[in-house]
C-alpha positions in Angstrom: 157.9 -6.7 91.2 157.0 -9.6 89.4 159.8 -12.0 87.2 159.3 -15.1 85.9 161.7 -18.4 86.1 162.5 -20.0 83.0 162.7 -24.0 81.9 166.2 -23.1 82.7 165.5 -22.1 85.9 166.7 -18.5 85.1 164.8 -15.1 86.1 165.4 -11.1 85.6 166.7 -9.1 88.0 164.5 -5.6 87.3 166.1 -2.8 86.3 165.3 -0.4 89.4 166.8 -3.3 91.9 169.8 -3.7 89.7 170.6 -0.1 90.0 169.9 0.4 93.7 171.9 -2.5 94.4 175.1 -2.1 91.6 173.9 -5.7 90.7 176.2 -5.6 87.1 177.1 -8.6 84.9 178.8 -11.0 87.1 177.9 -10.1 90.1 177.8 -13.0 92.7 174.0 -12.8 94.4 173.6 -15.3 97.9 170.1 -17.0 97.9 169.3 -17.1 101.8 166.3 -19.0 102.3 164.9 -19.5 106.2 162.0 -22.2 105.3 159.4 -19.5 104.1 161.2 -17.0 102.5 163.9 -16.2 100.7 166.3 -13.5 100.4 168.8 -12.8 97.6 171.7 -10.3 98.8 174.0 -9.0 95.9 177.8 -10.0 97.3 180.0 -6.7 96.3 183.8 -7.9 94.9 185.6 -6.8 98.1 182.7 -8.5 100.7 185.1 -7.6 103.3 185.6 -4.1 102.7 181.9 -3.9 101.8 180.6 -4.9 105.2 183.4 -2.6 107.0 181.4 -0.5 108.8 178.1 -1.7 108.2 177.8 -3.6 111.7 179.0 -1.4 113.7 175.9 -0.1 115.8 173.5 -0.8 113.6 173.0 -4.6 115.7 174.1 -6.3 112.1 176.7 -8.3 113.7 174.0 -9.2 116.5 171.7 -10.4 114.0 174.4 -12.5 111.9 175.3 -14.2 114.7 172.2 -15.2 115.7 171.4 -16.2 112.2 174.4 -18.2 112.2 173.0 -19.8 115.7 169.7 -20.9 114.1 171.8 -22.7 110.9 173.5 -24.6 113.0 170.7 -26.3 114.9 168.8 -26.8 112.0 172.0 -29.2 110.6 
């Protein structure tokens, strides 16, 4: 899907993704940009009891932590 950024530096969030993702008004969205792409991940209310469960076996946790790794010896 193609969006478009305004003068404002505003852009549309498509329909489908918003209701895949429960992206409502207000919903706080984290830009995560590594250099050559970026990724925007919709922050549920309760991020805490959102990600309960979510790294357990799946290698999440892994993966954060190695993010986390990299973002620190960037600077």
């Amino acid at each position: 899907m193609v969006t478009t950024v305004s003068r404002k530096g505003q852009t549309v969030v498509p329909a489908d993704i918003r209701l895949q993702f429960h992206i409502a008004s207000n919903t706080k969205l984290d830009w995560i940009s590594d250099g050559e792409t970026i990724r925007v991940i919709p922050i549920p209310v309760d991020a805490i009891g959102g990600a309960k469960g979510i790294a357990r076996g799946s290698g999440l946790s892994r993966t954060l932590r190695e993010e986390r790794r990299q973002e620190r010896s960037r600077g």
